[in-house]
C-alpha positions as CSV (number, residue, x, y, z in Angstrom):
1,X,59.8,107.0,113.6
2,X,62.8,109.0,115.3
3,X,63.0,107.1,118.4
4,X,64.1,104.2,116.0
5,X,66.3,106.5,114.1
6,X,68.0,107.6,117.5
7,X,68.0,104.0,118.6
8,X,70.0,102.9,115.1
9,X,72.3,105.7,115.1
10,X,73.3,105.3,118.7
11,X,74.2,101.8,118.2
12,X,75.9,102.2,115.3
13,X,77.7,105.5,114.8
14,X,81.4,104.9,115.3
15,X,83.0,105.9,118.8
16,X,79.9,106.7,120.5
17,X,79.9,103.8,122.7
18,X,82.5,105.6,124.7
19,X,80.4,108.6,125.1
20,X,78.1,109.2,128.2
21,X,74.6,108.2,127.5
22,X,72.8,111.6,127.4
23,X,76.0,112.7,125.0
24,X,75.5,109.8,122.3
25,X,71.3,111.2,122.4
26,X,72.3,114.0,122.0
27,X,75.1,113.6,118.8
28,X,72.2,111.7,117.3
29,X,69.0,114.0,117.9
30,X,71.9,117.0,115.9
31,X,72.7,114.4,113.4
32,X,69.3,114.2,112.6
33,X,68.9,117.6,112.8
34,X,72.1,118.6,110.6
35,X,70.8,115.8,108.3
36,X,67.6,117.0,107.5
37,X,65.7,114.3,109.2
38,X,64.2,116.5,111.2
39,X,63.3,119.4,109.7
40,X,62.9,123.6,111.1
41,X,59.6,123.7,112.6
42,X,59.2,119.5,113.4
43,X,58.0,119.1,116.9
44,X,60.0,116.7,119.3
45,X,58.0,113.6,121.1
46,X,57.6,114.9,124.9
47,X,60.5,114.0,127.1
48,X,58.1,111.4,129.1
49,X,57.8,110.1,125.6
50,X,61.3,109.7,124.4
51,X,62.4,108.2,127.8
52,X,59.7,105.5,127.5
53,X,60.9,104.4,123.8
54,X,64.4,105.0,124.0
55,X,64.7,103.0,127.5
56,X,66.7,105.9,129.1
57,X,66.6,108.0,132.4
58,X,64.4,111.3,131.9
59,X,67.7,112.8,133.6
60,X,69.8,111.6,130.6
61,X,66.9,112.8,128.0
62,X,66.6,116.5,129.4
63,X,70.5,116.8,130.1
64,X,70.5,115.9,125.7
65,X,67.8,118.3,125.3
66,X,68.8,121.3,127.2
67,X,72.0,121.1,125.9
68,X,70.5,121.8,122.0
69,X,68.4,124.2,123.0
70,X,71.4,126.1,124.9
71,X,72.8,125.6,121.8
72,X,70.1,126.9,119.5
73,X,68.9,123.7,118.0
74,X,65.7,123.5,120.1
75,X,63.4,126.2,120.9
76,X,60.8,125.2,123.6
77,X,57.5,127.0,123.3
78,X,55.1,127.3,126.5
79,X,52.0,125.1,126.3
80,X,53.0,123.2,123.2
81,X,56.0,121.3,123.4
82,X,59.6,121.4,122.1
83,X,60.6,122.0,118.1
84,X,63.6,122.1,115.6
85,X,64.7,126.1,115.3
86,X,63.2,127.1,112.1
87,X,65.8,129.7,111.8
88,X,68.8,127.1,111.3
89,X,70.1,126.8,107.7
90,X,68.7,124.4,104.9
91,X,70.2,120.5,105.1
92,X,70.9,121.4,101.0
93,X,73.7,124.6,102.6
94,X,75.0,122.5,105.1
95,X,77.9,119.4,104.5
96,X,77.8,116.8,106.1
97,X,78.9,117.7,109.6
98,X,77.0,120.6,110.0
99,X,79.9,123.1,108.1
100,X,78.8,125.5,104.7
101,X,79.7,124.1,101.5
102,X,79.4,127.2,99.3
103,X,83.1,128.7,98.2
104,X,83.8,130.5,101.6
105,X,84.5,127.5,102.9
106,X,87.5,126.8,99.8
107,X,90.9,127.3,101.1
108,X,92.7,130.6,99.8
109,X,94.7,130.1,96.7
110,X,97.7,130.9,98.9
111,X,96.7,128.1,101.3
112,X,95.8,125.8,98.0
113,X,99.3,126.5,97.2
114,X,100.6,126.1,100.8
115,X,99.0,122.9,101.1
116,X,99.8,121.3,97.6
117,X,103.6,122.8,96.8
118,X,106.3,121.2,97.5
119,X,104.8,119.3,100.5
120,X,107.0,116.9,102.2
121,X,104.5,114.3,103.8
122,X,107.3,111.5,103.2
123,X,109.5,113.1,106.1
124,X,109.8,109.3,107.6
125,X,112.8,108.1,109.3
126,X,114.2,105.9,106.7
127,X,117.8,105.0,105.3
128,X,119.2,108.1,103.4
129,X,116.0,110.8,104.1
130,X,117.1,113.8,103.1
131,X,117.3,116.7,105.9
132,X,117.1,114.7,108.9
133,X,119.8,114.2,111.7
134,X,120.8,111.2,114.3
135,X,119.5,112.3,117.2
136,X,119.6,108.8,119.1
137,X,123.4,109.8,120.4
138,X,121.8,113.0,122.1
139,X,122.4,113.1,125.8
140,X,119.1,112.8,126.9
141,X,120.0,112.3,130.8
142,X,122.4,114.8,130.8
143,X,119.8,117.2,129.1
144,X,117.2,116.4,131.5
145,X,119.1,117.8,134.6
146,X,120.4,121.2,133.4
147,X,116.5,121.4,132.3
148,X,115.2,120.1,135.8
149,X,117.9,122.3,137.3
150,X,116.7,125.3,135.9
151,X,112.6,125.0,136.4
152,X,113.9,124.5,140.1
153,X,115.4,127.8,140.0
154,X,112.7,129.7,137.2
155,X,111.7,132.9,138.5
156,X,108.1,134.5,137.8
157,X,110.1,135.9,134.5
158,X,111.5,133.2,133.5
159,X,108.4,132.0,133.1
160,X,107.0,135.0,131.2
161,X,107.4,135.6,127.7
162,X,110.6,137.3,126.6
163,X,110.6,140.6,125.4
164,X,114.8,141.2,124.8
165,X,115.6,139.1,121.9
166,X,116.0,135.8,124.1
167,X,117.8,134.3,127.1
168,X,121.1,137.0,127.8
169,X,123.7,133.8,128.0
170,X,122.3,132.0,125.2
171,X,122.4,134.9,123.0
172,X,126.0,135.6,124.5
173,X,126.6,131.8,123.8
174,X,125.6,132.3,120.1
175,X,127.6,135.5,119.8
176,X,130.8,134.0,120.6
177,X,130.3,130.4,118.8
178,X,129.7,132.3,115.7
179,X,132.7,135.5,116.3
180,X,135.0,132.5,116.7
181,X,133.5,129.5,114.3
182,X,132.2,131.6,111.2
183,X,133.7,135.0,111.2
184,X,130.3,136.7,111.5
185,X,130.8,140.2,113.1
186,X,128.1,141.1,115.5
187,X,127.2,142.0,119.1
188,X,125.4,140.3,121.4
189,X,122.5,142.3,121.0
190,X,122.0,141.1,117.4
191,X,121.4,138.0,118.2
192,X,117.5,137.0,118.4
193,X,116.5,133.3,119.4
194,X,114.3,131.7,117.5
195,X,111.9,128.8,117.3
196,X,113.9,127.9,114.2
197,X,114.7,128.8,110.8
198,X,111.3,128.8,109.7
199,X,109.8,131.2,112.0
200,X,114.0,133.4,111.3
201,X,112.7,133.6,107.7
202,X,109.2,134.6,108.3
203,X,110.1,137.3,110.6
204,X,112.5,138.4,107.8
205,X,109.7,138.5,105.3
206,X,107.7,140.1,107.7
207,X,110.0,143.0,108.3
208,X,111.8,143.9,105.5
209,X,109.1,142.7,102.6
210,X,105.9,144.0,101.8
211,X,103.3,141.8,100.0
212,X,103.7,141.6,96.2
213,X,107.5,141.9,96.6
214,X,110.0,139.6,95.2
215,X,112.7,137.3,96.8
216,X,115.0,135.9,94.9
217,X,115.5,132.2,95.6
218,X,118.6,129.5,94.8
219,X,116.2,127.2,91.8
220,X,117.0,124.0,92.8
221,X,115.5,125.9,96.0
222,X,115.1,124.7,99.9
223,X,111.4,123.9,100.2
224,X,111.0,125.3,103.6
225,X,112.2,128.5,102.7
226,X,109.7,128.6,99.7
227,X,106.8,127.8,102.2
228,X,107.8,130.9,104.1
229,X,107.8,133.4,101.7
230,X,104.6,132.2,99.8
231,X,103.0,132.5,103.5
232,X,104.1,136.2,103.8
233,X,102.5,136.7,99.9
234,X,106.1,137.2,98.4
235,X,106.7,136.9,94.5
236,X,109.2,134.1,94.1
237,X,111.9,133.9,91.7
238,X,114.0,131.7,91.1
239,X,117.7,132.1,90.4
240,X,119.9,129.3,88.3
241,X,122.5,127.5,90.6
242,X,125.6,126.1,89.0
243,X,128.6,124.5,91.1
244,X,129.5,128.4,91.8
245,X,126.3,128.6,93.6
246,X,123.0,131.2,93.1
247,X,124.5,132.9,89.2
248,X,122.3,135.9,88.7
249,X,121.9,137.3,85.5
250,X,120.6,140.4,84.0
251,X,117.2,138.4,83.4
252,X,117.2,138.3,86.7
253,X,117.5,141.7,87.4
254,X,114.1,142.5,85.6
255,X,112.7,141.2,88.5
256,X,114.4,143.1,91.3
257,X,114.4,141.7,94.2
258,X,113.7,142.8,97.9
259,X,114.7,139.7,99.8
260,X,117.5,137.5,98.5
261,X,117.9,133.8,100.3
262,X,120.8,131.7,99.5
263,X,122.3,128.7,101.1
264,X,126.2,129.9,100.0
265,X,128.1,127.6,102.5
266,X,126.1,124.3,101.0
267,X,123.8,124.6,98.5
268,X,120.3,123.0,99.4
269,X,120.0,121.4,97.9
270,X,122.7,120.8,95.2
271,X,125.7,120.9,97.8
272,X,127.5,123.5,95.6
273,X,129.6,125.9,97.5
274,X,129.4,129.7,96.7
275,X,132.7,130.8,95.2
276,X,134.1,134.4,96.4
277,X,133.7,135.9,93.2
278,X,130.1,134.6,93.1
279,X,129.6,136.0,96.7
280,X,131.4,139.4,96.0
281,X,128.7,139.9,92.6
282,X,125.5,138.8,94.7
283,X,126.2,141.4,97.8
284,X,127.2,143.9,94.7
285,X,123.7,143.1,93.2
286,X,122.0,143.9,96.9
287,X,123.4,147.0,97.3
288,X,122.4,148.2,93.8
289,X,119.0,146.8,94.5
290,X,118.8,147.7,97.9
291,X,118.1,144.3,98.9
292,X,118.4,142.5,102.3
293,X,120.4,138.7,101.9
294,X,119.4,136.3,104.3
295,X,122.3,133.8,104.7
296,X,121.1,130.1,106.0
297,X,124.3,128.2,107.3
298,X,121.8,125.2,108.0
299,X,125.0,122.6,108.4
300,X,128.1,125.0,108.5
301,X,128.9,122.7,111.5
302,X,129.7,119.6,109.2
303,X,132.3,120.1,107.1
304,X,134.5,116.7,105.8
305,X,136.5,118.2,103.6
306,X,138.2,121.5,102.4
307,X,139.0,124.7,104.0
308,X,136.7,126.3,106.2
309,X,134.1,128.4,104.3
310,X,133.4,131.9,105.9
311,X,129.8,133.7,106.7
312,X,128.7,136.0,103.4
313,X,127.8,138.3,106.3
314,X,131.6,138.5,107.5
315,X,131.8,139.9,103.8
316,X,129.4,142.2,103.7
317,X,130.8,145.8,104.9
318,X,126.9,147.4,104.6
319,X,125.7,145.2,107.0
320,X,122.9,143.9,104.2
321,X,122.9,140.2,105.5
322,X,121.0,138.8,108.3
323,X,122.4,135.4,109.2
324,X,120.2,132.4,110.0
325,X,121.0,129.1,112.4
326,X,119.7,126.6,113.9
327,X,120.5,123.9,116.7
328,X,118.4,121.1,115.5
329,X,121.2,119.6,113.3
330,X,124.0,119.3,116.5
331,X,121.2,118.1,119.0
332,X,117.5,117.4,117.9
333,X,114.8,118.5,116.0
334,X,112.2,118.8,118.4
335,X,114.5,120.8,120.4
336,X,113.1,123.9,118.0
337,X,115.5,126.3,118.8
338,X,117.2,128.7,116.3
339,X,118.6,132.1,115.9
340,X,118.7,135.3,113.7
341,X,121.6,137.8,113.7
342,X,120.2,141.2,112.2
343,X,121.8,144.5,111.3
344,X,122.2,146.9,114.0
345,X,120.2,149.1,113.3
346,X,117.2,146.7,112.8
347,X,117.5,145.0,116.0
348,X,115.4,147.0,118.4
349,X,112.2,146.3,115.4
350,X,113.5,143.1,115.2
351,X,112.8,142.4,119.0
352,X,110.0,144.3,119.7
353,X,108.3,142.4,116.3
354,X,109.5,139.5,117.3
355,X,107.5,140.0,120.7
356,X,104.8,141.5,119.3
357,X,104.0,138.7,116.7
358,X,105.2,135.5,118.3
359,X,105.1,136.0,122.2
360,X,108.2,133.8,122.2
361,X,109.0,131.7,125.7
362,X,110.6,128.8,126.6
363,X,113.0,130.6,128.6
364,X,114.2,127.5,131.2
365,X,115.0,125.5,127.7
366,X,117.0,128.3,126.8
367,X,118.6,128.8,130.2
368,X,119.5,124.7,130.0
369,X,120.6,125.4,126.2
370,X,122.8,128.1,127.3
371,X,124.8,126.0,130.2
372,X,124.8,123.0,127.9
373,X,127.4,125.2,125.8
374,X,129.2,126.8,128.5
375,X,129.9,123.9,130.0
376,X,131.3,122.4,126.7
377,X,128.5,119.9,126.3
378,X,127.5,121.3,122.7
379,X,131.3,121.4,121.8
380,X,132.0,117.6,122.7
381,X,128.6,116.7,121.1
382,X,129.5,118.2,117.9
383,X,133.0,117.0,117.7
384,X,131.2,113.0,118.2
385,X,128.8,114.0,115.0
386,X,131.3,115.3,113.2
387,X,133.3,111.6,113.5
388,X,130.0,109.8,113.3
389,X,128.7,111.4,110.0
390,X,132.4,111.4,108.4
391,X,132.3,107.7,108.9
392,X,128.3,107.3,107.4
393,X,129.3,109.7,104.7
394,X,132.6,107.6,103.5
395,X,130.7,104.4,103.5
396,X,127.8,105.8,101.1
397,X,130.4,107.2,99.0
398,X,132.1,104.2,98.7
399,X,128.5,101.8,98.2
400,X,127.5,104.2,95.4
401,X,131.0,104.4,93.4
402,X,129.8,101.5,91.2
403,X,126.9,103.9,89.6
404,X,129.3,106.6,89.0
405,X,131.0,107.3,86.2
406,X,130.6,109.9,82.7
407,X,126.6,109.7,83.1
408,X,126.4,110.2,86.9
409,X,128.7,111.9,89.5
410,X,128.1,114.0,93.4
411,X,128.1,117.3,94.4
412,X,127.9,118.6,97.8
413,X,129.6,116.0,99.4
414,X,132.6,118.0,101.3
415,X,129.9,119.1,103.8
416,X,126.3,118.6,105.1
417,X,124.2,115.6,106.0
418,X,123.1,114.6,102.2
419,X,124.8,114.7,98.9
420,X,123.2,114.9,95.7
421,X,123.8,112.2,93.2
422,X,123.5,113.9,89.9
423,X,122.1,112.1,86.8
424,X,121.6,112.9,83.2
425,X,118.1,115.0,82.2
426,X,116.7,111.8,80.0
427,X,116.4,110.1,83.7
428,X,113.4,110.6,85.3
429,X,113.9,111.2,88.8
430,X,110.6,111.4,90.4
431,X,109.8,108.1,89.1
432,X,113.2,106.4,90.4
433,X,112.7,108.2,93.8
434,X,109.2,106.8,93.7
435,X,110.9,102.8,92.6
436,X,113.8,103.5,95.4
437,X,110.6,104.2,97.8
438,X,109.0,101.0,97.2
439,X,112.4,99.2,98.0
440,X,112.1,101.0,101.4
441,X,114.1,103.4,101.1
442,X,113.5,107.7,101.0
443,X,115.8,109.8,98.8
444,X,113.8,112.8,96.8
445,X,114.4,113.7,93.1
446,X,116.4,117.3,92.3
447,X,113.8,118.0,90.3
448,X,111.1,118.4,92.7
449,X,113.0,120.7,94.3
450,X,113.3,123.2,91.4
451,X,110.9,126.4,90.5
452,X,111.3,126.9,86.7
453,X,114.4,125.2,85.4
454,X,113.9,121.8,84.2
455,X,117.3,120.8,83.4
456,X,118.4,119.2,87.3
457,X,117.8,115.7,87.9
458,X,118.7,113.6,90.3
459,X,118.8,112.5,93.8
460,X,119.1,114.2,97.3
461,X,120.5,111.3,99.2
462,X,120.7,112.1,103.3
463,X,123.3,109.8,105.2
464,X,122.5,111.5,109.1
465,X,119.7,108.8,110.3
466,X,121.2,106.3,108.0
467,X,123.7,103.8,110.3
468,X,126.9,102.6,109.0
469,X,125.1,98.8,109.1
470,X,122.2,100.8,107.2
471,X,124.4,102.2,104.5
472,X,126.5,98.8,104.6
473,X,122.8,97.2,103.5
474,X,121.0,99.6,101.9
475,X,123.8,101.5,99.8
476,X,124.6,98.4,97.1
477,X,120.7,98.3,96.7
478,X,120.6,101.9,96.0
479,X,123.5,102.2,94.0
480,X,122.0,99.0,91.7
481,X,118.9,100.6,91.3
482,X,120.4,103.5,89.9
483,X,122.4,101.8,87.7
484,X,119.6,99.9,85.9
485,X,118.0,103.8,85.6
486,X,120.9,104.8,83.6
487,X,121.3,101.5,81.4
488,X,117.8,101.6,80.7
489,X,117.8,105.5,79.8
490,X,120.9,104.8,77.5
491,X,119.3,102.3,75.9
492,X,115.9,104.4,75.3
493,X,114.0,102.6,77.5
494,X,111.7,104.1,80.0
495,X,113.8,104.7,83.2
């Protein structure tokens, strides 16, 4: 009988009792409906009828029923009552909320791939996650005045989205941080703010790629900038790193690329650091190619040790490199702020793509971002990361010396926010990332992070979220686990 159907599911379904009463009839007469229960052509019992057995008001009983036939679940039919639409799909063509099941519904084998590559669902704050900054020393109350300052003074345009590339003075902020801190030439006017890197290297792809093309990526490579390119249908390749950085070959040039993203300042994420020669041969290989680089200087900001390494696009005298940063290391992710220096000649496309595609805004958190440099807010906050991280990354250098030795040593270390603890191929990785996990711990194995070489292990080991107590806890474990890894692949054993 449906009224005891209807009775059953609205007592039992899960959530409804915070639904209205004439809501929870009605998700009940649909499910019953979707379901097959009642079938195209069944009529309904007469509202009298319904309101009698189900114990409700006749208001709440037509209010359930109007709203499926405004919906096209119900037809009502002069004279003879109210029926199930006999036009609605089979039960058998329907899942079981109502949505096709036949293969339209599949995802696209680019969004199979999007959704199953290199995925990164173990982003959690947790000692030595890879990729993720400190943000707890931000100055929030600082922050929130220049941003309540400037809604107070928004204009109707500030409020609009922005068509010229971004906020004037932030762009003029960026323009002389990076004249002055990585030898990049540009203007003003090349400078376009971002929502980040990601949405820098889509644009990119966007612009100077057309589907089927090939970008040539650093194999170990940065999974974010994989994501982007598979997004805008690019042919990936990847390119062998060595502690030189990205080492092209003539294999490589069989596959010519369009795009080519590297990481020279800090290898991501194998720390290595691009040596001049190396840089002079892959802006030699562009031009031959007539190829755009795209240089991400993720972390240029944090470097421990060394001289200063300069932009590739300060090298580059054909303005082929477009130069990618980002300001969610030096304050805080969420803050989602980033920027792309182009070519001349491409920056009025640039912008008007850029407006055309992502309606970009947030012009009073620009404004605020732009004063907080000005006023040497950014400069003082960087100076106390680049003491704080110093410290973190000394003490995990020093808690995993006792797993180092002829088997096992770091790169990457002179810079960054991670270092990558290098082991020997017999080790499995993924499974002593996975035995580090269950200790409660996050690092992530080198060799999920590569695209066809299978000859780098190790581990990616991040020390910016990871306190100096933390480390002082944390790091012996680490370093022991790691060490029973390698005695136990020297001995054959399964590590």
């Amino acid at each position: 009988m449906l009224s005891e159907l209807l009775l059953t599911d609205m007592h039992h379904n899960s959530g409804a009792a915070a639904l209205p009463l004439h809501r929870r009839l009605y998700e009940g007469l649909r499910r019953a409906i979707l379901n097959g229960h009642l079938a195209g052509g069944d009529r309904l019992p007469s509202s009298r009828e319904l309101t009698q057995d189900l114990q409700l008001s006749r208001n709440t009983v037509m209010a359930a029923l109007n709203q499926l036939s405004a919906e096209g679940y119900l037809v009502s039919r002069v004279g003879s009552g109210t029926f199930v639409n006999e036009q609605l799909p089979s039960p058998r063509l329907r899942g079981r909320t109502g949505r096709t099941t036949h293969a339209g519904a599949r995802l696209s084998r680019r969004g199979t791939a999007l959704a199953t590559q290199f995925t990164s669902a173990e982003l959690e704050i947790q000692p030595f996650t890879p990729g993720v900054a400190d943000f707890s020393a931000f100055p929030v109350a600082l922050w929130q005045r220049l941003q309540n300052k400037h809604w107070r003074m928004s204009y109707p345009d500030m409020l609009d989205y922005c068509y010229s590339g971004g906020h004037a003075p932030l762009r003029r902020a960026v323009t002389d941080y990076l004249r002055v801190s990585r030898s990049v030439p540009l203007d003003m006017d090349q400078v376009i703010i971002t929502s980040g890197t990601q949405q820098s290297l889509e644009l990119c792809a966007q612009m100077l790629a057309d589907h089927g093309d090939t970008v040539w990526l650093e194999d170990p490579a940065y999974w974010g900038a994989v994501k982007a390119f598979m997004a805008s249908g690019l042919r990936t390749h990847g390119v062998l790193v060595d502690a030189d950085g990205m080492a092209p070959t003539a294999a490589d040039e069989r596959h010519a690329p369009r795009l080519i993203y590297t990481t020279p300042s800090h290898q991501y994420p194998t720390g290595a650091v691009m040596s001049l020669a190396r840089r002079q041969q892959l802006l030699a290989l562009a031009q031959k190619h007539q190829a755009w680089v795209l240089e991400d200087d993720y972390d240029s900001e944090f470097r421990f040790s060394g001289p200063p390494i300069s932009s590739l696009a300060g090298l580059s005298p054909d303005e082929r490199v477009l130069y990618l940063g980002s300001f969610s290391k030096v304050l805080y992710p969420g803050l989602k702020l980033g920027y792309l220096v182009v070519p001349k000649a491409l920056a009025p496309a640039f912008r008007q793509a850029h407006y055309d595609l992502n309606r970009p805004g947030q012009m009073p958190l620009q404004a605020a971002l732009a004063e907080f440099i000005e006023l040497g807010h950014f400069a003082s906050a960087l100076r106390k990361a680049r003491h704080s991280y110093a410290q973190r990354r000394q003490q995990l250098l020093d808690a995993l010396q006792p797993c180092l030795g002829p088997h096992a040593h770091i790169s990457g270390a002179e810079q960054g926010l991670h270092l990558c603890l290098r082991l020997p191929t017999t080790v499995d990785d993924q499974a002593l990332a996975l035995r580090i996990a269950q200790q409660g711990m996050t690092v992530r194995a080198l060799s999920a992070y590569c695209l066809q070489r299978s000859d780098a292990k190790g581990l990616v080991i991040g020390y910016g979220y990871a306190t100096l107590e933390d480390i002082a806890h944390w790091g012996p474990v680490l370093a022991s686990t790691v060490k029973r890894a390698l005695a136990a692949g020297r001995s054959g054993k399964k590590s």
